[in-house]
FINU-58299 format. One record per atom (N, C-alpha, C): residue in one letter; x, y, z; atom name. Coordinates in pm, 1 decimal. Atoms other than C-alpha are relative to their C-alpha. Last residue first. Layout:
// FINU-58299
<rec><code>A</code><east>X</east><north>Y</north><up>Z</up><site>CA</site></rec>
...
This chain:
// FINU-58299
<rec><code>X</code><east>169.4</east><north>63.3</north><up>-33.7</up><site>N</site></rec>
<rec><code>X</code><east>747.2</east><north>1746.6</north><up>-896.8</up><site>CA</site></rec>
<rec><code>X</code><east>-46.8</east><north>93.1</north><up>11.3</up><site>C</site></rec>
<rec><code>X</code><east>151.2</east><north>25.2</north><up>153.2</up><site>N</site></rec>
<rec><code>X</code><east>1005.2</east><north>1916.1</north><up>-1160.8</up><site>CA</site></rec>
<rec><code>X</code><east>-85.9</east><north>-14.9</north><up>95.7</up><site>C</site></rec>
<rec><code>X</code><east>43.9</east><north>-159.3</north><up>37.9</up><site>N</site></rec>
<rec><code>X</code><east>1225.8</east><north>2053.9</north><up>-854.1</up><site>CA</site></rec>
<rec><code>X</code><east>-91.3</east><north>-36.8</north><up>-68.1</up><site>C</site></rec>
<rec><code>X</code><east>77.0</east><north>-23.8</north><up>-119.6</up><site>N</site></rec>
<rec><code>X</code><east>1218.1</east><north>1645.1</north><up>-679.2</up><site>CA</site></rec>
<rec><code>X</code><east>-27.6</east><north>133.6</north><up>-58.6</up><site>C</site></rec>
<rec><code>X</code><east>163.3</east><north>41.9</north><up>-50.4</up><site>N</site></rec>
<rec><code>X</code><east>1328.7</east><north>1548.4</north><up>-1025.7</up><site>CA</site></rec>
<rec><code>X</code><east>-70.1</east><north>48.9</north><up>135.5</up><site>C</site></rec>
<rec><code>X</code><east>76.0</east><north>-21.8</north><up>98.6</up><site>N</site></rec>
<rec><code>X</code><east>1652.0</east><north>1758.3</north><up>-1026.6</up><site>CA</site></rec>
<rec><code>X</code><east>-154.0</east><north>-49.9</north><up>-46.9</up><site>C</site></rec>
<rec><code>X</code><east>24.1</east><north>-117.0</north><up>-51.6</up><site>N</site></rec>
<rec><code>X</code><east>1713.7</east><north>1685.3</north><up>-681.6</up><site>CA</site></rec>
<rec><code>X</code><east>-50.8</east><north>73.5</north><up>-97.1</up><site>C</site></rec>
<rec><code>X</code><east>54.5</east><north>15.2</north><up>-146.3</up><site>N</site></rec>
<rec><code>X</code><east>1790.5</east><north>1305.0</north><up>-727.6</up><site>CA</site></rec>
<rec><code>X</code><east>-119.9</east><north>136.0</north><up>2.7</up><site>C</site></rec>
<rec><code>X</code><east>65.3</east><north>33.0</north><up>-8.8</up><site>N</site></rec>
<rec><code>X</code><east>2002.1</east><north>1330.1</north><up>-1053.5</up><site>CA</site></rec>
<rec><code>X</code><east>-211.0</east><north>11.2</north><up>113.2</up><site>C</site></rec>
<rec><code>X</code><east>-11.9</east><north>-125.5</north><up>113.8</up><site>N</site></rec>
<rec><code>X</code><east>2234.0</east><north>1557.1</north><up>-883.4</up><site>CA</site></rec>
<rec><code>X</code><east>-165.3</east><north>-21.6</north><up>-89.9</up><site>C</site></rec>
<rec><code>X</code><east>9.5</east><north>-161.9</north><up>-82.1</up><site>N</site></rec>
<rec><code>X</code><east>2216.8</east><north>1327.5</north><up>-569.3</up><site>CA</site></rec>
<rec><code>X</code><east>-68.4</east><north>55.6</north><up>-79.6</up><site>C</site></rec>
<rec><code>X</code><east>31.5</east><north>-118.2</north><up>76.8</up><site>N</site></rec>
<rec><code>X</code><east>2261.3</east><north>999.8</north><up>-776.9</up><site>CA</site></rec>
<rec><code>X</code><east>-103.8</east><north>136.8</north><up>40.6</up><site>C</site></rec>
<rec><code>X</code><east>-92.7</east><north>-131.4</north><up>0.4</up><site>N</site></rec>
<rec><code>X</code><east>2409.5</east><north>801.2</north><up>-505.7</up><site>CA</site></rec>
<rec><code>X</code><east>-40.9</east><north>100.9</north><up>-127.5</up><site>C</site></rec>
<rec><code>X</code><east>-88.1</east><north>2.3</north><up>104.0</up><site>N</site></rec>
<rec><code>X</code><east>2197.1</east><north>471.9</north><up>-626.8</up><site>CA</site></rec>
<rec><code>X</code><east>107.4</east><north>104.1</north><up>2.7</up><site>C</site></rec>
<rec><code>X</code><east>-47.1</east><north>166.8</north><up>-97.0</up><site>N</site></rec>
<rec><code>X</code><east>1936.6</east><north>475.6</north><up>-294.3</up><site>CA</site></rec>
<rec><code>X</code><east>101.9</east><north>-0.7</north><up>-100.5</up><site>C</site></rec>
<rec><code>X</code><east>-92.1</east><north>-19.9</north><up>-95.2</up><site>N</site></rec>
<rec><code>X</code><east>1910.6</east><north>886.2</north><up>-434.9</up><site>CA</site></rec>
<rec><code>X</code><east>39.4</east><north>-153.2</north><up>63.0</up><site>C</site></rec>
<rec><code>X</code><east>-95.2</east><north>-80.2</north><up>79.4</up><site>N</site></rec>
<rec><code>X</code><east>1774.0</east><north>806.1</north><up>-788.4</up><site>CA</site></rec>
<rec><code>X</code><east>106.9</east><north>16.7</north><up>153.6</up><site>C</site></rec>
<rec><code>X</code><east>-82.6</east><north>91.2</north><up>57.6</up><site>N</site></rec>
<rec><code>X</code><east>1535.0</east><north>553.5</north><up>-660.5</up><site>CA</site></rec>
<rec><code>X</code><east>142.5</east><north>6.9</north><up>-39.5</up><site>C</site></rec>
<rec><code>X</code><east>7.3</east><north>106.8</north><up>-147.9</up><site>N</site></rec>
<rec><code>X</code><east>1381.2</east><north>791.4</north><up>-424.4</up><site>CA</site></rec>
<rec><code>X</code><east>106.5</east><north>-96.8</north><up>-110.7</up><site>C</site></rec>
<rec><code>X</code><east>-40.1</east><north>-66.3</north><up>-80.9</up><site>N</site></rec>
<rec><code>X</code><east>1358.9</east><north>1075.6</north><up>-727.7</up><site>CA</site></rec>
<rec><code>X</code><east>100.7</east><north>-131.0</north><up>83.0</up><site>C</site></rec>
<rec><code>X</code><east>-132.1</east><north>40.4</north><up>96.5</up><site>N</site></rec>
<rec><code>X</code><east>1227.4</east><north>823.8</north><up>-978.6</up><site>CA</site></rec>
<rec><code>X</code><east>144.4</east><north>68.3</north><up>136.3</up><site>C</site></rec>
<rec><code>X</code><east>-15.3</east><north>118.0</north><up>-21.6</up><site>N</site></rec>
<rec><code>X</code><east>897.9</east><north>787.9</north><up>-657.3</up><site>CA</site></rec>
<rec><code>X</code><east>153.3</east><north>-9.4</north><up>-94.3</up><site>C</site></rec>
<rec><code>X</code><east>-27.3</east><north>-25.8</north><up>-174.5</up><site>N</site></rec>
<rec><code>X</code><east>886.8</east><north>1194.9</north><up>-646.6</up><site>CA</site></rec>
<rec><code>X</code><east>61.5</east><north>-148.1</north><up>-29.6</up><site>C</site></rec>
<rec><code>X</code><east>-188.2</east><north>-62.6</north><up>-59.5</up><site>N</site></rec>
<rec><code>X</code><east>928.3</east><north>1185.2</north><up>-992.1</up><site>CA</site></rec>
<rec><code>X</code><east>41.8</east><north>-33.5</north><up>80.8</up><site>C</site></rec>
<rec><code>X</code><east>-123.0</east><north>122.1</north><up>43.3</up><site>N</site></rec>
<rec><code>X</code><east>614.0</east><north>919.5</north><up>-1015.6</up><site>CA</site></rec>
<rec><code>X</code><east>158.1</east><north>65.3</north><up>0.1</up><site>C</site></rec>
<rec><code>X</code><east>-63.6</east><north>91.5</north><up>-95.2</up><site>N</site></rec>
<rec><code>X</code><east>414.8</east><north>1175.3</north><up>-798.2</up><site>CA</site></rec>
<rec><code>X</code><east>86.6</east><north>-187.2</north><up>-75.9</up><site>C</site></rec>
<rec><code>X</code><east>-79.6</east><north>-62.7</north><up>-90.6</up><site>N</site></rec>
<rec><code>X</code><east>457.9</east><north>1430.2</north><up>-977.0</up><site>CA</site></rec>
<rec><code>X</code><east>27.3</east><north>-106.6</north><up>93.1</up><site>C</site></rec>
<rec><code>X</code><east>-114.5</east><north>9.1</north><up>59.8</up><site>N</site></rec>
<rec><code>X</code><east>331.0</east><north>1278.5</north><up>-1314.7</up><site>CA</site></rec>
<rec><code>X</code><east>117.8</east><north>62.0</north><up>116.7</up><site>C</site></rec>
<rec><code>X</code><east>-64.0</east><north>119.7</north><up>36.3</up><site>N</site></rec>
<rec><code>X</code><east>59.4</east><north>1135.2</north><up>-1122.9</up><site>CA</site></rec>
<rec><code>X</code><east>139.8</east><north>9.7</north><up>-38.1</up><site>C</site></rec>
<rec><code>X</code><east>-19.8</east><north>52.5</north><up>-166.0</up><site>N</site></rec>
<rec><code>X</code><east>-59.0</east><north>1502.4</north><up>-989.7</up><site>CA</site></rec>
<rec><code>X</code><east>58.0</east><north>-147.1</north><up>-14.9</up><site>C</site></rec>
<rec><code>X</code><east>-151.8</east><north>-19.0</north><up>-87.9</up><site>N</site></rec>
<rec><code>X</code><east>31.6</east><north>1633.0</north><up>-1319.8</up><site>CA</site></rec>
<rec><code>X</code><east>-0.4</east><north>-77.6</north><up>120.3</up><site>C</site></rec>
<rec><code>X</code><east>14.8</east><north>63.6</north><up>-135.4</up><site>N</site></rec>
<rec><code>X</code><east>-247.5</east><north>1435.6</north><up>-1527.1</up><site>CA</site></rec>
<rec><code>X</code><east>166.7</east><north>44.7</north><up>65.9</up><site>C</site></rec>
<rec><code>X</code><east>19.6</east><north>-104.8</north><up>-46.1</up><site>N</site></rec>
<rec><code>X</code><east>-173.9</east><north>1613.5</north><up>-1902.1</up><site>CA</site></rec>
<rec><code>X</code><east>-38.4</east><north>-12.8</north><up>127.1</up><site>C</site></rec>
<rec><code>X</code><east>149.6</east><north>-69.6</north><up>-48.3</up><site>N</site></rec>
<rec><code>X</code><east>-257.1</east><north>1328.8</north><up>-2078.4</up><site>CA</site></rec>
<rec><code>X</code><east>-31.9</east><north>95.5</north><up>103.1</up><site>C</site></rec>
<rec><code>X</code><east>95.4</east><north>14.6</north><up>87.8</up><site>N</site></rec>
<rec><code>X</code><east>51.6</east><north>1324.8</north><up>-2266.0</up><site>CA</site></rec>
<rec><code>X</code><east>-126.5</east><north>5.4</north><up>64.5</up><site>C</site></rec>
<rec><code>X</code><east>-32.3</east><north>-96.8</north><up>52.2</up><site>N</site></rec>
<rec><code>X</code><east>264.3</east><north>1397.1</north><up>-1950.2</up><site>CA</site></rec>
<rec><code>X</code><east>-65.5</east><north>-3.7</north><up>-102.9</up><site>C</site></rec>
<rec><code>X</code><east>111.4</east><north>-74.2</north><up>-109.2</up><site>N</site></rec>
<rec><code>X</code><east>71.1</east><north>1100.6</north><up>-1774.8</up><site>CA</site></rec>
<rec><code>X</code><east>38.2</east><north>144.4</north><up>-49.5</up><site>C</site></rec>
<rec><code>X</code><east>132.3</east><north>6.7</north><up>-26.0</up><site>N</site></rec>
<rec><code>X</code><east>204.2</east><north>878.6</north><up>-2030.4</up><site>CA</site></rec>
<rec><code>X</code><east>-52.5</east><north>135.6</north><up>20.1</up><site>C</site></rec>
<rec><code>X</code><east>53.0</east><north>-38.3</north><up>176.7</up><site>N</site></rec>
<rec><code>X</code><east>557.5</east><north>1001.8</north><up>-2037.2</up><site>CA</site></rec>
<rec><code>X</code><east>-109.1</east><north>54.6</north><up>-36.8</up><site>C</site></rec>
<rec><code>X</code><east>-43.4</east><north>-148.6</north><up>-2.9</up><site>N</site></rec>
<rec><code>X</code><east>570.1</east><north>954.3</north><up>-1604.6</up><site>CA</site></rec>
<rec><code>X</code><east>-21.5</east><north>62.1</north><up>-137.0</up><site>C</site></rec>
<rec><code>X</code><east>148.2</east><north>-34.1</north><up>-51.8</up><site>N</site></rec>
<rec><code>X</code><east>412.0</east><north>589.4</north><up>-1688.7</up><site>CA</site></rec>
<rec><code>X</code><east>54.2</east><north>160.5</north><up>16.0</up><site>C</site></rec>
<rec><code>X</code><east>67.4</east><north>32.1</north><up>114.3</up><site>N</site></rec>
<rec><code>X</code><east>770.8</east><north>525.2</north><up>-1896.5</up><site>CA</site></rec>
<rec><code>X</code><east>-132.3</east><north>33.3</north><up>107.2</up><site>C</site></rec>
<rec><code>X</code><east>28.8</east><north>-84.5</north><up>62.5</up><site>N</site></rec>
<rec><code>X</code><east>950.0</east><north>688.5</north><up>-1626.3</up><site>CA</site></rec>
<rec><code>X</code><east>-94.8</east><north>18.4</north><up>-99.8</up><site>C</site></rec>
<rec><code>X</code><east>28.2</east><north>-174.8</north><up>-15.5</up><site>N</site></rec>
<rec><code>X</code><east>799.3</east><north>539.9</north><up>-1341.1</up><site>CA</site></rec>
<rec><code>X</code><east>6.4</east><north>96.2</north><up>-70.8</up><site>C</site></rec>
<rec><code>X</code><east>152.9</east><north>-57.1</north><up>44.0</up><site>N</site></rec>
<rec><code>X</code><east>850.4</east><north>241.6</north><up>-1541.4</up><site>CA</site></rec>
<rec><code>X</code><east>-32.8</east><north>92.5</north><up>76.5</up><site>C</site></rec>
<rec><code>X</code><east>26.4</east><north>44.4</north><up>162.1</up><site>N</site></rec>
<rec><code>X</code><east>1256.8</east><north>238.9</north><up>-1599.8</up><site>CA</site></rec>
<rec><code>X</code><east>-170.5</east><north>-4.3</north><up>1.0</up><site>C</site></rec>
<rec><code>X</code><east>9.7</east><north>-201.4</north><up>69.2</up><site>N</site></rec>
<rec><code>X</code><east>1275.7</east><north>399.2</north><up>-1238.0</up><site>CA</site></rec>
<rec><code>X</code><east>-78.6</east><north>8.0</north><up>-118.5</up><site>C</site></rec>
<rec><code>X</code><east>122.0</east><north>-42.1</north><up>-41.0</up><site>N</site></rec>
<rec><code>X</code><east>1088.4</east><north>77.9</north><up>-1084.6</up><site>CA</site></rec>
<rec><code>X</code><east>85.1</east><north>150.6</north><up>-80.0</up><site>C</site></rec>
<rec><code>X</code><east>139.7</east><north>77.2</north><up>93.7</up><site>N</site></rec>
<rec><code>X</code><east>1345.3</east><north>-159.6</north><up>-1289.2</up><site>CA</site></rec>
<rec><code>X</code><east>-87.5</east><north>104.6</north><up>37.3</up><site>C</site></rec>
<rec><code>X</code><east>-28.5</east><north>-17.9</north><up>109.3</up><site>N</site></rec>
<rec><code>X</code><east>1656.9</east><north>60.7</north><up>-1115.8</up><site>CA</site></rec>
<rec><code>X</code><east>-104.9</east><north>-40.2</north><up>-105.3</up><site>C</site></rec>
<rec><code>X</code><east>18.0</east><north>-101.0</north><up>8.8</up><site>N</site></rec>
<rec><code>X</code><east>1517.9</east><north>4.3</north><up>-779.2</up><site>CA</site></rec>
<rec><code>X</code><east>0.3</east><north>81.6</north><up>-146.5</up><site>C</site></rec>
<rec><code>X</code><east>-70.5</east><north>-37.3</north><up>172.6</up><site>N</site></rec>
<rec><code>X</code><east>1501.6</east><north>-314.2</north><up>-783.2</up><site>CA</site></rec>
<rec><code>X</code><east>-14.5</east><north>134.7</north><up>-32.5</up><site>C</site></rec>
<rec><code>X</code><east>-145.4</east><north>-92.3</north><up>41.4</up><site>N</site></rec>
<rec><code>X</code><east>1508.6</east><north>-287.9</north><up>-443.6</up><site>CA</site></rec>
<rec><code>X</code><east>0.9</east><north>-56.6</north><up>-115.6</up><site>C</site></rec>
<rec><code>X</code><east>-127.8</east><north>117.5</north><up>81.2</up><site>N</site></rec>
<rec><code>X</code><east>1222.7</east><north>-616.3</north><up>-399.7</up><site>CA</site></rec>
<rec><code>X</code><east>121.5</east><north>60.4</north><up>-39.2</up><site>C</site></rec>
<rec><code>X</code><east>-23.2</east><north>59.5</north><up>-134.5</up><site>N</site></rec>
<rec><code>X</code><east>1037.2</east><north>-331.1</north><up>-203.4</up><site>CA</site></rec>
<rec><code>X</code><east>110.0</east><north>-99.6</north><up>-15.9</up><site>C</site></rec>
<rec><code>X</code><east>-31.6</east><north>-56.4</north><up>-67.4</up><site>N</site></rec>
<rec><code>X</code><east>1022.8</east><north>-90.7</north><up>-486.7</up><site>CA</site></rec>
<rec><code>X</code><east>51.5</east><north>-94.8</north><up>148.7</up><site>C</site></rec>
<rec><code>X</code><east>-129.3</east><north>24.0</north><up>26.3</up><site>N</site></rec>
<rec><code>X</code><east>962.5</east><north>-342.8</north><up>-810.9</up><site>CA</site></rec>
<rec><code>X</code><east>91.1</east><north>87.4</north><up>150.2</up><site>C</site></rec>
<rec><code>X</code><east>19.3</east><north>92.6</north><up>-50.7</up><site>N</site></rec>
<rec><code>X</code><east>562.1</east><north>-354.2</north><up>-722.5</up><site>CA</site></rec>
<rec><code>X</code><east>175.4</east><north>-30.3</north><up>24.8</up><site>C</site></rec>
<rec><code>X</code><east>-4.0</east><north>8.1</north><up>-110.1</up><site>N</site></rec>
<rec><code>X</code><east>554.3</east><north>26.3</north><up>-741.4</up><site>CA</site></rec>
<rec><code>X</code><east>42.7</east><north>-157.0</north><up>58.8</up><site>C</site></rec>
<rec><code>X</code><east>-137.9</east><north>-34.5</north><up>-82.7</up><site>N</site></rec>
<rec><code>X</code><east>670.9</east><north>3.6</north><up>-1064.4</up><site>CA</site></rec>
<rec><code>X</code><east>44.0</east><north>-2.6</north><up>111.5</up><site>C</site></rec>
<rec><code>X</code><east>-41.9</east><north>-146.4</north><up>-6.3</up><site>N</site></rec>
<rec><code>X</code><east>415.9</east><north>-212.2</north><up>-1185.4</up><site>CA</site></rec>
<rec><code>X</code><east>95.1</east><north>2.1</north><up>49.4</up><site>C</site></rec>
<rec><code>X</code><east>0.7</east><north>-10.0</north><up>-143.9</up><site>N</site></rec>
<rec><code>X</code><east>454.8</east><north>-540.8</north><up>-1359.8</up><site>CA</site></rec>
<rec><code>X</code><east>2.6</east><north>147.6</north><up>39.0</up><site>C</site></rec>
């Protein structure tokens, strides 16, 4: 299932687990604009969970 599909249903925690695993990916084929915008999306997941610290550290990588 994608990750995106896990965002509305707040599973938020399921959509990190493949954002990151597709985030990997896209770091192997060298596709930043994907790999930025799945932070951005771990990011979002990271702050609905109180993980700030988390949170802010991905938003610098995107």
């Amino acid at each position: 299932m994608p990750a995106i599909s896990f965002m509305p249903i707040k599973k938020f925690d399921s959509a990190y687990q493949n954002y990151n695993c597709s985030k990997i990916l896209y770091e192997l084929e060298k596709n930043s604009a994907s790999m930025a915008h799945n932070l951005i999306q771990m990011a979002t997941s990271q702050q609905t969970y109180g993980n700030y610290v988390g949170s802010e550290k991905n938003l610098i990588k995107a």
